[in-house]
CHARMM-style PDB file with segment names, atoms N, HN, CA, C and O in Angstrom:
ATOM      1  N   UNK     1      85.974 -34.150 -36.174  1.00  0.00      PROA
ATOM      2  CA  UNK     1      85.781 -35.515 -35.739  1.00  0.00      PROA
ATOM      3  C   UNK     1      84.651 -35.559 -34.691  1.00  0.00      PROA
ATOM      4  O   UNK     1      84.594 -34.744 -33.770  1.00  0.00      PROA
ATOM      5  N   UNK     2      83.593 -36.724 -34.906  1.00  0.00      PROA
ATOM      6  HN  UNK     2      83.639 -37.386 -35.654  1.00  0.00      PROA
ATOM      7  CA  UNK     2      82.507 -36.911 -33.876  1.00  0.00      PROA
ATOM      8  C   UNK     2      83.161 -36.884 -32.348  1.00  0.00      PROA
ATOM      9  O   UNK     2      84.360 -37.079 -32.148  1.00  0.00      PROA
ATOM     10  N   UNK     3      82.272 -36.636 -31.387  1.00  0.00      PROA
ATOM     11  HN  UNK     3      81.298 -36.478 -31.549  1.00  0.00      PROA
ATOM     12  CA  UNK     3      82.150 -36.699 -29.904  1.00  0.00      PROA
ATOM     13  C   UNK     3      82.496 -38.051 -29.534  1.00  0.00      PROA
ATOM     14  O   UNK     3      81.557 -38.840 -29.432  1.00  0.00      PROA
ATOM     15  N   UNK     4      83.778 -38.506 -29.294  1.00  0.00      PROA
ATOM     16  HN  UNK     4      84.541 -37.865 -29.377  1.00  0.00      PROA
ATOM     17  CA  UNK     4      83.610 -40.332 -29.039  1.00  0.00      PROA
ATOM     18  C   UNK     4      83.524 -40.645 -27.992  1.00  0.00      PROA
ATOM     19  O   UNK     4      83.974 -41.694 -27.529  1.00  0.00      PROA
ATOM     20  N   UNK     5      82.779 -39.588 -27.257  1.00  0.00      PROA
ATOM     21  HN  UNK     5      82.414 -38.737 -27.633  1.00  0.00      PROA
ATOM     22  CA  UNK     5      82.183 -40.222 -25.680  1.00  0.00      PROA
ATOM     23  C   UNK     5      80.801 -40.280 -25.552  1.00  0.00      PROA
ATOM     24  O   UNK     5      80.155 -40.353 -24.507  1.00  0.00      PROA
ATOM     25  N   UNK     6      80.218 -40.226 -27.217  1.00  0.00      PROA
ATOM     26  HN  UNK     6      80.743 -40.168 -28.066  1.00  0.00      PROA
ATOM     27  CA  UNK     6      78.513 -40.134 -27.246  1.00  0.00      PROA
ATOM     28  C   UNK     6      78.290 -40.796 -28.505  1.00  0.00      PROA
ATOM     29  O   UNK     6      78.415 -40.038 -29.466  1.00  0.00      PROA
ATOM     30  N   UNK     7      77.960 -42.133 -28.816  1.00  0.00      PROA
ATOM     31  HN  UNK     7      77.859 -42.749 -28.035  1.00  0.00      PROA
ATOM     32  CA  UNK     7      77.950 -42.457 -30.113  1.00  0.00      PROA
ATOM     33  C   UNK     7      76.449 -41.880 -30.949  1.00  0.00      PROA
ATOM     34  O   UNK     7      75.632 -41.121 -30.427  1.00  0.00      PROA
ATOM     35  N   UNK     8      76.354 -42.420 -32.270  1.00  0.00      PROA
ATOM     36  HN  UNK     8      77.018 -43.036 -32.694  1.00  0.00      PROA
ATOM     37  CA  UNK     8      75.327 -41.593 -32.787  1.00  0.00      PROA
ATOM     38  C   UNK     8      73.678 -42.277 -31.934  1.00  0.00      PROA
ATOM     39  O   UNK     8      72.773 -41.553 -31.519  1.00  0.00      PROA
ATOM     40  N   UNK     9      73.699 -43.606 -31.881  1.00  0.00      PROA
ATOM     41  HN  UNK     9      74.434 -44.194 -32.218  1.00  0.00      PROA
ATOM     42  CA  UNK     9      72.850 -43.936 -31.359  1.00  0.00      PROA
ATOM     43  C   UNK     9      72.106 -43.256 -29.597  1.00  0.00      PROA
ATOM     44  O   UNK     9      70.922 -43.136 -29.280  1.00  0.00      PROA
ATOM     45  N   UNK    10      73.122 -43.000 -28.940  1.00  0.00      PROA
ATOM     46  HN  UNK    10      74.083 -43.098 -29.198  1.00  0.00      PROA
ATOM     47  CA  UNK    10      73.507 -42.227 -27.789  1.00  0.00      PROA
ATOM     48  C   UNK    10      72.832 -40.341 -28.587  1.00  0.00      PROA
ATOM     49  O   UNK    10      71.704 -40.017 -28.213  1.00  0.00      PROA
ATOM     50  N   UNK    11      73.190 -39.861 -29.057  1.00  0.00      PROA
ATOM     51  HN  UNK    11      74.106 -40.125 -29.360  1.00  0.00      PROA
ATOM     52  CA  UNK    11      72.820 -38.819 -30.068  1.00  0.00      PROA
ATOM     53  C   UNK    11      71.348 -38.858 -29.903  1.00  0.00      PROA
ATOM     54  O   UNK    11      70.573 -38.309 -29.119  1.00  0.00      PROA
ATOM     55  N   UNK    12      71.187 -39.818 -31.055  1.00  0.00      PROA
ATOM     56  HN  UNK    12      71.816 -40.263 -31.692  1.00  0.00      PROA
ATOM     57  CA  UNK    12      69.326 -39.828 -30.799  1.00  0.00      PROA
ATOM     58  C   UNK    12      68.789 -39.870 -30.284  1.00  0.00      PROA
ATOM     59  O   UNK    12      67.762 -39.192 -30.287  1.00  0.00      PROA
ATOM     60  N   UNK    13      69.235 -41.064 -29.114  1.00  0.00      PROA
ATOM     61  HN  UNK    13      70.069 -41.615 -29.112  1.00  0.00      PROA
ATOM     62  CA  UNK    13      68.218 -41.083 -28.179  1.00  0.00      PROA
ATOM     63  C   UNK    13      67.927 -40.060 -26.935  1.00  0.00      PROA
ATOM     64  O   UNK    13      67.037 -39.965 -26.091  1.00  0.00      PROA
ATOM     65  N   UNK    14      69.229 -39.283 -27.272  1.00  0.00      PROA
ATOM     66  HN  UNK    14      69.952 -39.361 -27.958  1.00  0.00      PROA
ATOM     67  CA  UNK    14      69.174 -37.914 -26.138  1.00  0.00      PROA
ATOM     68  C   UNK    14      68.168 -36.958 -27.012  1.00  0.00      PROA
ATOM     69  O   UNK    14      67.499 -36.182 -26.329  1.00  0.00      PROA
ATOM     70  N   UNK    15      67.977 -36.909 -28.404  1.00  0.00      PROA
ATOM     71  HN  UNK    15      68.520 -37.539 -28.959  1.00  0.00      PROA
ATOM     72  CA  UNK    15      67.443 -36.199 -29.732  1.00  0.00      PROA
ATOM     73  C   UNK    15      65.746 -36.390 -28.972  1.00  0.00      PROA
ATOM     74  O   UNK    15      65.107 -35.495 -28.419  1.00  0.00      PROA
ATOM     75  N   UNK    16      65.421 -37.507 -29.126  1.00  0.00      PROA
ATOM     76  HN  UNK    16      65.940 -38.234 -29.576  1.00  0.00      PROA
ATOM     77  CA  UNK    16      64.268 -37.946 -29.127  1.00  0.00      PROA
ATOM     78  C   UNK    16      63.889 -38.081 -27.855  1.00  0.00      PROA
ATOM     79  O   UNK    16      62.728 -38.440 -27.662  1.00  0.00      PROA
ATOM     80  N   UNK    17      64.521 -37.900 -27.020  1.00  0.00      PROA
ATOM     81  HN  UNK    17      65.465 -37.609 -27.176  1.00  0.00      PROA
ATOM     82  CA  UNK    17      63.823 -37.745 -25.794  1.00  0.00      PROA
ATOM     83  C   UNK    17      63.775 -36.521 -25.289  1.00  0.00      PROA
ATOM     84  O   UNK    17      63.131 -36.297 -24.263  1.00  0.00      PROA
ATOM     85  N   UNK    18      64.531 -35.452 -26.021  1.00  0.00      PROA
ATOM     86  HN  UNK    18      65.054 -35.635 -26.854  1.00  0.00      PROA
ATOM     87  CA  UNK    18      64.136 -33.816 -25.701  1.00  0.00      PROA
ATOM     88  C   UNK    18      62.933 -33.485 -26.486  1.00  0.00      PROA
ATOM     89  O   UNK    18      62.125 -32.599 -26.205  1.00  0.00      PROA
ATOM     90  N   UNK    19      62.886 -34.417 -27.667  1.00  0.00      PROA
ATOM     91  HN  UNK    19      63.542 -35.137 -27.895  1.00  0.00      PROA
ATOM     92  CA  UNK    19      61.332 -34.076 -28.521  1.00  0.00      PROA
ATOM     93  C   UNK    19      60.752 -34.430 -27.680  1.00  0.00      PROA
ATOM     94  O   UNK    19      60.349 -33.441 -27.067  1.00  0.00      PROA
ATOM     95  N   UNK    20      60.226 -35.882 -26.946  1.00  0.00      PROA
ATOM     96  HN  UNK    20      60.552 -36.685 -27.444  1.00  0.00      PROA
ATOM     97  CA  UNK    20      59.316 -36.182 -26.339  1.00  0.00      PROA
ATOM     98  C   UNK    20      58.916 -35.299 -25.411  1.00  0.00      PROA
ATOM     99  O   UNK    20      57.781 -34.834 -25.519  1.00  0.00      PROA
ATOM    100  N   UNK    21      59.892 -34.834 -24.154  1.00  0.00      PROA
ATOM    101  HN  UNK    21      60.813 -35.212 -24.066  1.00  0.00      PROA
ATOM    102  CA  UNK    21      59.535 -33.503 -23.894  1.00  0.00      PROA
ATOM    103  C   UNK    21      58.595 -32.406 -24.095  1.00  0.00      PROA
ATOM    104  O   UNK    21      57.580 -32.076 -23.481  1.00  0.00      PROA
ATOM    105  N   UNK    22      59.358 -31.793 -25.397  1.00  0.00      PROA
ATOM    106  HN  UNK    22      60.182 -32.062 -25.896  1.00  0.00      PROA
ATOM    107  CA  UNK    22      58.887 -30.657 -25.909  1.00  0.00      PROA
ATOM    108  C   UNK    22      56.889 -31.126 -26.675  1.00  0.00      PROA
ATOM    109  O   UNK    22      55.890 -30.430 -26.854  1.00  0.00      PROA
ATOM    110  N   UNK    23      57.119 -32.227 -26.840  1.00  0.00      PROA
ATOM    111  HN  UNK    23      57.931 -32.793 -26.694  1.00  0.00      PROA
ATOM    112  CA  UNK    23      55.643 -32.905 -26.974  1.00  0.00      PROA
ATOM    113  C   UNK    23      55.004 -32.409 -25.957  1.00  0.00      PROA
ATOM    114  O   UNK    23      54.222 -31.459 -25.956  1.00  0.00      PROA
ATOM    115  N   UNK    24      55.408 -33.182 -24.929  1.00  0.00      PROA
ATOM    116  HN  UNK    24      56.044 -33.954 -24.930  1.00  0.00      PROA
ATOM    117  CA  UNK    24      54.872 -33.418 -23.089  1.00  0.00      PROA
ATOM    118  C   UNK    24      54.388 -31.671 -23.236  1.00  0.00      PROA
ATOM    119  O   UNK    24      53.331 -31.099 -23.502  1.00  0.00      PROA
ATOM    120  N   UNK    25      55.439 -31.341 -22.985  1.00  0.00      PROA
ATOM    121  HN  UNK    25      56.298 -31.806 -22.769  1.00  0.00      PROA
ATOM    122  CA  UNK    25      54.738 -29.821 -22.668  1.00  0.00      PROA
ATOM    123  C   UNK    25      53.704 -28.920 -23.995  1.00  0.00      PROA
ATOM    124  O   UNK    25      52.868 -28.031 -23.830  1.00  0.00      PROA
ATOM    125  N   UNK    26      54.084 -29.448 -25.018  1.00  0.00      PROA
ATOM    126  HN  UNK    26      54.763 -30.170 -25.152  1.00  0.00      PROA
ATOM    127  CA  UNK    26      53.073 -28.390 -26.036  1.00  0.00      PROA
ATOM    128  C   UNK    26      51.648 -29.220 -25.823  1.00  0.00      PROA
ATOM    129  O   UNK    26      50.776 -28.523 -26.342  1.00  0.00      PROA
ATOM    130  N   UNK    27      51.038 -30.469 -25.249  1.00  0.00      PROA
ATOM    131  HN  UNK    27      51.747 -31.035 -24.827  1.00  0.00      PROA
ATOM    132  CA  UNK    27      50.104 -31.273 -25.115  1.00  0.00      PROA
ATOM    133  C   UNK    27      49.755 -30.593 -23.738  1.00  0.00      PROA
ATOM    134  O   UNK    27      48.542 -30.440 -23.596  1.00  0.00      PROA
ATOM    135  N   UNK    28      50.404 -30.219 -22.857  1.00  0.00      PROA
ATOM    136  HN  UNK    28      51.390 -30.343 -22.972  1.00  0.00      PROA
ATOM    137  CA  UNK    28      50.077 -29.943 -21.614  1.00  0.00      PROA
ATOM    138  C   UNK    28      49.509 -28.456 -21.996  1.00  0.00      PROA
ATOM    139  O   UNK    28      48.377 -28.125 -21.643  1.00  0.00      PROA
ATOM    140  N   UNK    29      50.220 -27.724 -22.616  1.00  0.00      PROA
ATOM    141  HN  UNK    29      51.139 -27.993 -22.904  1.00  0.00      PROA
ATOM    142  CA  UNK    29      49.634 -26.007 -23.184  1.00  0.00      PROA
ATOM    143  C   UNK    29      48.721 -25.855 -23.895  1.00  0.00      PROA
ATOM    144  O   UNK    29      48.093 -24.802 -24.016  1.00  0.00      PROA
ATOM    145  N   UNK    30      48.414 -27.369 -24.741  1.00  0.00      PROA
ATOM    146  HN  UNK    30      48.924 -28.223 -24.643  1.00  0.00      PROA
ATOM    147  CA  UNK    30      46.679 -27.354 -25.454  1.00  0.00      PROA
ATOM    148  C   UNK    30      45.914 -27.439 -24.536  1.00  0.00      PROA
ATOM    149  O   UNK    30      45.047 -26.615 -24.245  1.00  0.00      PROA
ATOM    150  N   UNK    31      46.192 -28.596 -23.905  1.00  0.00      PROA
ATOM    151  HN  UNK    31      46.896 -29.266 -24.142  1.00  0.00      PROA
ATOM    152  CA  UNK    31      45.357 -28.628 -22.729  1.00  0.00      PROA
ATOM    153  C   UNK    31      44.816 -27.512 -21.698  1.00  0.00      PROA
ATOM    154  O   UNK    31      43.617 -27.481 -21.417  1.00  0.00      PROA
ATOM    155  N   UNK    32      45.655 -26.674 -21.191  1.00  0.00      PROA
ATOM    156  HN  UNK    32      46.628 -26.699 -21.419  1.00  0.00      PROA
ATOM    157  CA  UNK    32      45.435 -25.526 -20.877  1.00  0.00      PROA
ATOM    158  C   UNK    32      44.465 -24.812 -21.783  1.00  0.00      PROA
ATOM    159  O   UNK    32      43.450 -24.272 -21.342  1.00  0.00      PROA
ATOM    160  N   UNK    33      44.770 -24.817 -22.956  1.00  0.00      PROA
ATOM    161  HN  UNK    33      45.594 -25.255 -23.314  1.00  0.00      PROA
ATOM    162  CA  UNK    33      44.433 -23.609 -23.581  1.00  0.00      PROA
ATOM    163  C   UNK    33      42.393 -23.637 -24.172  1.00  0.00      PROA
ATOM    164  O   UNK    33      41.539 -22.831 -24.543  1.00  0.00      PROA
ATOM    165  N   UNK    34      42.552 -25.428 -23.855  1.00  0.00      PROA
ATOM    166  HN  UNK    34      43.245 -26.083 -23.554  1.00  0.00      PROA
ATOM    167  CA  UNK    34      41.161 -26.226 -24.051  1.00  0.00      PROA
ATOM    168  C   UNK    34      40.189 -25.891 -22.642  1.00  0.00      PROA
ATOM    169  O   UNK    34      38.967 -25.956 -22.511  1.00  0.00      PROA
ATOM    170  N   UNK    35      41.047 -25.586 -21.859  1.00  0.00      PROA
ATOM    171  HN  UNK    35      42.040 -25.534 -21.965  1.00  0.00      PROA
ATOM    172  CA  UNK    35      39.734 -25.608 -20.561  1.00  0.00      PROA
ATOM    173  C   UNK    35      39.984 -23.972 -20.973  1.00  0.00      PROA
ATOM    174  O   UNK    35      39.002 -23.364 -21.397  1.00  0.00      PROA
ATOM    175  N   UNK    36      41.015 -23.399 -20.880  1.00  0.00      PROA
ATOM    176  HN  UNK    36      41.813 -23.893 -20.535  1.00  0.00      PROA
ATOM    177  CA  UNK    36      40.116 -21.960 -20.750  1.00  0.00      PROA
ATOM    178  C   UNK    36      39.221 -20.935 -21.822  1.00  0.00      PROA
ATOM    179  O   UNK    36      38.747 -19.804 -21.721  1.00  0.00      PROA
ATOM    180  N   UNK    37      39.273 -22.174 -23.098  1.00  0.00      PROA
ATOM    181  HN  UNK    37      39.658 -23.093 -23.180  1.00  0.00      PROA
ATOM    182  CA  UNK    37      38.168 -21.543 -23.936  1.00  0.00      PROA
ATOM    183  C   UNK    37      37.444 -22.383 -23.596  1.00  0.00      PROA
ATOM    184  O   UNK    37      36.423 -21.935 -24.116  1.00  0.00      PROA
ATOM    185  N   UNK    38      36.997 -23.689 -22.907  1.00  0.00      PROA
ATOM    186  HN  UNK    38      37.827 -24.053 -22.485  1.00  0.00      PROA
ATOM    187  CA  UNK    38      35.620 -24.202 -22.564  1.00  0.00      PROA
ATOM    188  C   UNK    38      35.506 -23.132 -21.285  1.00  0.00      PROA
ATOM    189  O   UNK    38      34.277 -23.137 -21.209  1.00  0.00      PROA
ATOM    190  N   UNK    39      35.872 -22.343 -20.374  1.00  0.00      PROA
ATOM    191  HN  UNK    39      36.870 -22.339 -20.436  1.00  0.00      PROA
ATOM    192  CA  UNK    39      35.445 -21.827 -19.460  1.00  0.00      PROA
ATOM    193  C   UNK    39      35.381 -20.465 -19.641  1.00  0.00      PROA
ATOM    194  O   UNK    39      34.913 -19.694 -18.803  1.00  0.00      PROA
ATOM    195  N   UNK    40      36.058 -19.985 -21.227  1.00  0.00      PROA
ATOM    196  HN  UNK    40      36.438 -20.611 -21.907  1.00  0.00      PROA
ATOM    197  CA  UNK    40      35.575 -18.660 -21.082  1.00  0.00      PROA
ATOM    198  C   UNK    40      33.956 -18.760 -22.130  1.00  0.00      PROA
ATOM    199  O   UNK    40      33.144 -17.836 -22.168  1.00  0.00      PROA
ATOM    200  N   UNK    41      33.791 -20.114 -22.910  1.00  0.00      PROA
ATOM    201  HN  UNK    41      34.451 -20.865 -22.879  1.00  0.00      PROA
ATOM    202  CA  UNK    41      32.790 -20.191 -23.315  1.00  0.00      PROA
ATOM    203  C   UNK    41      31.206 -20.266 -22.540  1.00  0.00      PROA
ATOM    204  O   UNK    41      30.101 -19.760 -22.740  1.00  0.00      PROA
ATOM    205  N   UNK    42      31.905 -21.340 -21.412  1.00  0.00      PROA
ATOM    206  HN  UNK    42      32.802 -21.750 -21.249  1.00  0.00      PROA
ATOM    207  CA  UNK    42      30.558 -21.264 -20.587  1.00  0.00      PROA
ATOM    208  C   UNK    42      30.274 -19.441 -19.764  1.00  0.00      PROA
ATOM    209  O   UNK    42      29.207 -18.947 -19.398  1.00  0.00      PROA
ATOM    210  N   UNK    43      31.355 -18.984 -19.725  1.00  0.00      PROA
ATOM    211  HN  UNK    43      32.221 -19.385 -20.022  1.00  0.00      PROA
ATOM    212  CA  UNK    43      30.567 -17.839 -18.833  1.00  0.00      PROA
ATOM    213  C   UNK    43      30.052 -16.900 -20.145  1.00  0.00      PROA
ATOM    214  O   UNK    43      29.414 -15.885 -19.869  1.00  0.00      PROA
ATOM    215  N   UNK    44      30.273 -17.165 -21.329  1.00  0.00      PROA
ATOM    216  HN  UNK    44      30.792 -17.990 -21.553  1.00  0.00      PROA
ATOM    217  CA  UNK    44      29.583 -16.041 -22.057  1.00  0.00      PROA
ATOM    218  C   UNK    44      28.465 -16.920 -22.208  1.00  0.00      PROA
ATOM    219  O   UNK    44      27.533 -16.116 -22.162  1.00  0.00      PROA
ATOM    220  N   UNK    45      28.133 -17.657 -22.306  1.00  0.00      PROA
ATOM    221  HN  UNK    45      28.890 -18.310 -22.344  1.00  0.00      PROA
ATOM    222  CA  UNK    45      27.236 -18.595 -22.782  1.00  0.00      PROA
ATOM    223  C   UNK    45      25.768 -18.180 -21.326  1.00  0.00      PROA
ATOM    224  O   UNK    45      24.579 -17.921 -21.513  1.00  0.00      PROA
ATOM    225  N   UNK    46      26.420 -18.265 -20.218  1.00  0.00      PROA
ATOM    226  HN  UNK    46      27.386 -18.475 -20.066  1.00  0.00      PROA
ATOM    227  CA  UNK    46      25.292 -17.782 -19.146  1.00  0.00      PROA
ATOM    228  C   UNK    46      24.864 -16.292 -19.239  1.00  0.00      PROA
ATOM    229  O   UNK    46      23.789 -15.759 -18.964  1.00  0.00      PROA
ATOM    230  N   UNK    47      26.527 -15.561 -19.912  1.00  0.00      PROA
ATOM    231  HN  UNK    47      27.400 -15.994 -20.136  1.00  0.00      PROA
ATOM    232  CA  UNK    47      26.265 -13.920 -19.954  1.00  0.00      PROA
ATOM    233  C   UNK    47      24.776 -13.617 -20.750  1.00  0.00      PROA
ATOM    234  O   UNK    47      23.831 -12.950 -20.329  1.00  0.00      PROA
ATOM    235  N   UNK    48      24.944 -14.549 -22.408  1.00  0.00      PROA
ATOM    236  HN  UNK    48      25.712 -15.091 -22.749  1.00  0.00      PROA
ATOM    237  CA  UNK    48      24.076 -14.316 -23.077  1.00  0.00      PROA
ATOM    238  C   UNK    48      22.482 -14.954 -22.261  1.00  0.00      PROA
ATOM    239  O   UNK    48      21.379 -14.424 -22.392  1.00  0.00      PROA
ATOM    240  N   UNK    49      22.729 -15.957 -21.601  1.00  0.00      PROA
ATOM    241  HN  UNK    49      23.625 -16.388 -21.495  1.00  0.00      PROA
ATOM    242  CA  UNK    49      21.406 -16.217 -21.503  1.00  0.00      PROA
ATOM    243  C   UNK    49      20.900 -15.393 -20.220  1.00  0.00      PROA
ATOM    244  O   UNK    49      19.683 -15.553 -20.138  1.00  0.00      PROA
ATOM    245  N   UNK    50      21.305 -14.698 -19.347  1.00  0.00      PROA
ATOM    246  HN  UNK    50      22.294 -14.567 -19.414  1.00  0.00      PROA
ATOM    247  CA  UNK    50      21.258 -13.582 -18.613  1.00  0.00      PROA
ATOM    248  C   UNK    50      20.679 -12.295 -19.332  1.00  0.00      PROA
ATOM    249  O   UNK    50      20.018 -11.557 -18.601  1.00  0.00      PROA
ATOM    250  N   UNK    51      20.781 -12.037 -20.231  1.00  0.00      PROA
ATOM    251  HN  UNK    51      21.318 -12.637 -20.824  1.00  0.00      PROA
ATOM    252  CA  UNK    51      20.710 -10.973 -21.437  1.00  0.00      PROA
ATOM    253  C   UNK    51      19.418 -11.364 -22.166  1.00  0.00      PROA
ATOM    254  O   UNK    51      18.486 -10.571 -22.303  1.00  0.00      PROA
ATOM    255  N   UNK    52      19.409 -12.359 -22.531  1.00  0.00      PROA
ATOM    256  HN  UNK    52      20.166 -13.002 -22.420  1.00  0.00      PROA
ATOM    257  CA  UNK    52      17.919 -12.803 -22.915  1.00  0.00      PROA
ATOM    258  C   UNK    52      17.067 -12.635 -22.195  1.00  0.00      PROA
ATOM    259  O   UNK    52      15.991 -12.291 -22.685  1.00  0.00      PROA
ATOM    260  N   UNK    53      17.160 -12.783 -20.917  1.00  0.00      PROA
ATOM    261  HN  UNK    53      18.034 -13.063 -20.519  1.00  0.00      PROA
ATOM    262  CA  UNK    53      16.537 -13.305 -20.252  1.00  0.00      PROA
ATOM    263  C   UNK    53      15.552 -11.512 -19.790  1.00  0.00      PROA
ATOM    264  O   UNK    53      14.354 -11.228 -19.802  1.00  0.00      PROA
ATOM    265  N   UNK    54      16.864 -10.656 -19.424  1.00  0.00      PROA
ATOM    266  HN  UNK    54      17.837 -10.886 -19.414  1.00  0.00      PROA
ATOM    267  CA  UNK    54      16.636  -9.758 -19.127  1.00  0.00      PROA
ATOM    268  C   UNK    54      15.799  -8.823 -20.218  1.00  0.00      PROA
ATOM    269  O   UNK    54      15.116  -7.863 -19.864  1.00  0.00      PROA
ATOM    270  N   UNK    55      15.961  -9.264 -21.649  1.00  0.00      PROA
ATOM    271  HN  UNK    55      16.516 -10.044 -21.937  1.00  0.00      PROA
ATOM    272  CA  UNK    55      14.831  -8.868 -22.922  1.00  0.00      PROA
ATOM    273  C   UNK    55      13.601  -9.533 -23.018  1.00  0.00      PROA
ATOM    274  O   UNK    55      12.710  -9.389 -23.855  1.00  0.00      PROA
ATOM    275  N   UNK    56      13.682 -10.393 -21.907  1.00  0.00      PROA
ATOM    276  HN  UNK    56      14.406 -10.510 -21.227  1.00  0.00      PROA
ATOM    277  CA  UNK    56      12.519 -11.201 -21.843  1.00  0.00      PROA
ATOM    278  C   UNK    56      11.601 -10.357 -21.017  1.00  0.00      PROA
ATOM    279  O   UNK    56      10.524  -9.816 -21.267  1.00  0.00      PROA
ATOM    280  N   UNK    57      12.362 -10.413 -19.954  1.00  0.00      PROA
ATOM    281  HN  UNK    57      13.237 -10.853 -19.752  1.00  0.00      PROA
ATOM    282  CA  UNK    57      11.679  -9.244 -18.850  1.00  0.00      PROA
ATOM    283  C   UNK    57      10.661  -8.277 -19.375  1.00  0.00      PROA
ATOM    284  O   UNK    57       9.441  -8.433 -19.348  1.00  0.00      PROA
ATOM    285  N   UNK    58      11.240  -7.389 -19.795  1.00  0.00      PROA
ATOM    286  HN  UNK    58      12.232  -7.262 -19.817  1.00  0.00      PROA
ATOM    287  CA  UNK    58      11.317  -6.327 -20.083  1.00  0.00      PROA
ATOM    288  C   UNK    58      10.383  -5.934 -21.238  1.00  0.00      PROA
ATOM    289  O   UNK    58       9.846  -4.830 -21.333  1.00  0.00      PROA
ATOM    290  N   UNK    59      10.243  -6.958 -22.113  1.00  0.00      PROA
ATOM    291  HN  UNK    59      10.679  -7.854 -22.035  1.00  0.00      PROA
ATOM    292  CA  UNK    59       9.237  -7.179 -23.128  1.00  0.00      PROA
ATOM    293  C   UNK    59       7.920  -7.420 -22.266  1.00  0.00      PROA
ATOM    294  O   UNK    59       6.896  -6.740 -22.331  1.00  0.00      PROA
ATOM    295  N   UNK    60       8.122  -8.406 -21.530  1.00  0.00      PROA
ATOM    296  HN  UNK    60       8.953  -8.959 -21.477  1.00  0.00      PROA
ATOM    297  CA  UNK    60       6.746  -8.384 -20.681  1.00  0.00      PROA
ATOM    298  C   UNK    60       6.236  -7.535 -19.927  1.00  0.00      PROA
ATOM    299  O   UNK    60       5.055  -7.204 -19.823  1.00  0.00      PROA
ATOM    300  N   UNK    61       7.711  -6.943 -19.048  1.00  0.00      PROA
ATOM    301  HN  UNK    61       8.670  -7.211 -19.132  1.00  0.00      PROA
ATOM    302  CA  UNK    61       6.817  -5.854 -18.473  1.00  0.00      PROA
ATOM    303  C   UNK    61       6.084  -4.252 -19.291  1.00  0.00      PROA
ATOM    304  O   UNK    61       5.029  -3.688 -18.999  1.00  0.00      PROA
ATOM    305  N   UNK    62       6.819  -3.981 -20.055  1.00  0.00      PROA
ATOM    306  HN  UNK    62       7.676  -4.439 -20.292  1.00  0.00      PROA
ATOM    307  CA  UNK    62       6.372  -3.018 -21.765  1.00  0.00      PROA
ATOM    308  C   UNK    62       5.034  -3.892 -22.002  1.00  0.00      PROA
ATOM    309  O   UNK    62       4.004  -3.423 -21.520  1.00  0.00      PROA
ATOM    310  N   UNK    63       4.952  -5.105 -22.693  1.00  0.00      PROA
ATOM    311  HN  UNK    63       5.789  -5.486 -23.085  1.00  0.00      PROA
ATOM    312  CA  UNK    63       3.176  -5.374 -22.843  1.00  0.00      PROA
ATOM    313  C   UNK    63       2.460  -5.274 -21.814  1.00  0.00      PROA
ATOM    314  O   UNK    63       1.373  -4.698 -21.850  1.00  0.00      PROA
ATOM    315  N   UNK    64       3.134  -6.020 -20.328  1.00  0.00      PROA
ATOM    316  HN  UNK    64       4.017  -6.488 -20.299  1.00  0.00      PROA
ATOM    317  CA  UNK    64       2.078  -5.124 -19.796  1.00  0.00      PROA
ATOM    318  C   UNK    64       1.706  -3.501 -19.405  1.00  0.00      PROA
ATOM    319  O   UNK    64       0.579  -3.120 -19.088  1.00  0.00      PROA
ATOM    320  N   UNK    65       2.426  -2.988 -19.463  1.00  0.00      PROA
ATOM    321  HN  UNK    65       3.342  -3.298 -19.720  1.00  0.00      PROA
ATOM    322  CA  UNK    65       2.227  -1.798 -19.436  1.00  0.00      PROA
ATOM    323  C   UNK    65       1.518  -1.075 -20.167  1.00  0.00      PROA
ATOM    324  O   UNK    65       0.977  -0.141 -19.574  1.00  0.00      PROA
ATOM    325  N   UNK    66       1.272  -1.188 -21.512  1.00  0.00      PROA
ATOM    326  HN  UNK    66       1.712  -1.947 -21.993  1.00  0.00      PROA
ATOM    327  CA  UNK    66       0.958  -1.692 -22.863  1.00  0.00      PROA
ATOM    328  C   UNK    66      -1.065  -1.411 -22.471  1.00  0.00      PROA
ATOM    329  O   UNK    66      -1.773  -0.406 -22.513  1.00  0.00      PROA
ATOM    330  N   UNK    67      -1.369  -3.012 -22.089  1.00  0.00      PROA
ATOM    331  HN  UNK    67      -0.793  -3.829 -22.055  1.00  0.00      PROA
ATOM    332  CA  UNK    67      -2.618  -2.905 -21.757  1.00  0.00      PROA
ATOM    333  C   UNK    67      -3.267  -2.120 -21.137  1.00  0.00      PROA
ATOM    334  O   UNK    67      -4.479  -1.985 -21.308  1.00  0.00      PROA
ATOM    335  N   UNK    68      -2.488  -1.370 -20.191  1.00  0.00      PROA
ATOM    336  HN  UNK    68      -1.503  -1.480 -20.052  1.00  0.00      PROA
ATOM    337  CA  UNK    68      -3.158  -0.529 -18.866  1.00  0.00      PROA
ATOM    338  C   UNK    68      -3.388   1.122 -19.403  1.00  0.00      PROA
ATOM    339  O   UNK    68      -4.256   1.867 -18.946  1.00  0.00      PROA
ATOM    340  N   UNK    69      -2.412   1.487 -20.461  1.00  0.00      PROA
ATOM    341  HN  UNK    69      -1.707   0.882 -20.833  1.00  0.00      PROA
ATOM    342  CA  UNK    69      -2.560   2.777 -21.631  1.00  0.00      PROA
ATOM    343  C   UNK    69      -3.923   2.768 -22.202  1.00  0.00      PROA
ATOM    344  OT1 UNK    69      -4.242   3.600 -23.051  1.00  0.00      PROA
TER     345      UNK     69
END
């Protein structure tokens, strides 16, 4: 026999407000999970252009070096 100190309507709405919840928080853990691949993106993103930058160098200083042979 049902719980007759909780009708079914009482049921659901305790139902649907532990989903809402469990929403609340899996929206809050994307969220999380959205900044720290935008922030592990930006630091590779400077890593690489650090790295270029440093083949940039390095190319120039080799040509010049280059001329003076």
């Amino acid at each position: 026999m049902p719980n007759s100190t909780m009708s079914t309507g009482g049921i659901l709405s305790e139902l649907n407000s532990e989903i809402e919840k469990l929403v609340g928080e899996l929206e809050e853990e994307l969220a999380g999970v959205h900044h720290e691949y935008n922030r592990r993106t930006d630091v590779h993103n400077r890593e690489v252009a650090r790295l270029e930058q440093e083949i940039q160098d390095k190319e120039r200083e080799l040509f010049q070096r280059s001329r003076f042979l």
